[in-house]
N, C-alpha and C positions, 0 to 999 in steps of 0.2 A: 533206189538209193539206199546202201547202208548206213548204219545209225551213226558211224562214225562223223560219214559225208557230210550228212546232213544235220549234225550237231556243227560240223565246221563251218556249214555254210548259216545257216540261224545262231547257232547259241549267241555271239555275240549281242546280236539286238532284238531277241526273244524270251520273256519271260518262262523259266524253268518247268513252272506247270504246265503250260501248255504242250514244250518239249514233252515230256514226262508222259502225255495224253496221245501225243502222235507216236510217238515211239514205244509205248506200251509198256513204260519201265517206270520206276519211281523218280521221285525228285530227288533223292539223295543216289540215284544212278547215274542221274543226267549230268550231277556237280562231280560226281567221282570220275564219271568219265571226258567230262574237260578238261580235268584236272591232271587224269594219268596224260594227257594229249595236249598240256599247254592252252587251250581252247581257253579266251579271256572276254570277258562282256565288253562289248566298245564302251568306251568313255562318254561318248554320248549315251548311251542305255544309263550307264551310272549315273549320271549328272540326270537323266530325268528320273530315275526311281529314287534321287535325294530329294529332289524339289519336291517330289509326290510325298515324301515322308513329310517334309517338312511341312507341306501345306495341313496334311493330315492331322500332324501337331496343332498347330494354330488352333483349326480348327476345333480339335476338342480342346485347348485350354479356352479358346472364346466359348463355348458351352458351358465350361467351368464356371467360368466369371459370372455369367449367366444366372448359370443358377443361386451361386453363390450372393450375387445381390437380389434376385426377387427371393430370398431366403431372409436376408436383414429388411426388407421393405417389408416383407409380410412377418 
């Protein structure tokens, strides 16, 4: 399968590195050539790499807080 094909058939709900690592090319190869070729991530890939950010946030501002009060208790 050419790199084309096979970007057509994953890129949407495959994360770029991995692409990147099958295909032997960089990450800014694999986003350039979606790009010349329309190739667009599903909407579902999007909406889960937000929740994932988002949860990631939380999570370090809950760290924050954290420390931030066993810093005023001690």
């Amino acid at each position: 399968m050419d790199k084309l094909k096979y970007l057509q058939k994953y890129y949407p709900n495959t994360d770029n590195k991995i692409l990147a690592e099958k295909l032997d090319i960089t990450e800014q190869s694999v986003r350039r050539l979606a790009s010349k070729y329309g190739i667009r991530k599903s909407p579902n890939y999007i909406r889960k790499q937000h929740e994932s950010l988002i949860n990631a946030r939380k999570k370090n501002i809950l760290q924050i807080f954290q420390i931030s009060i066993q810093i005023i208790i001690n």
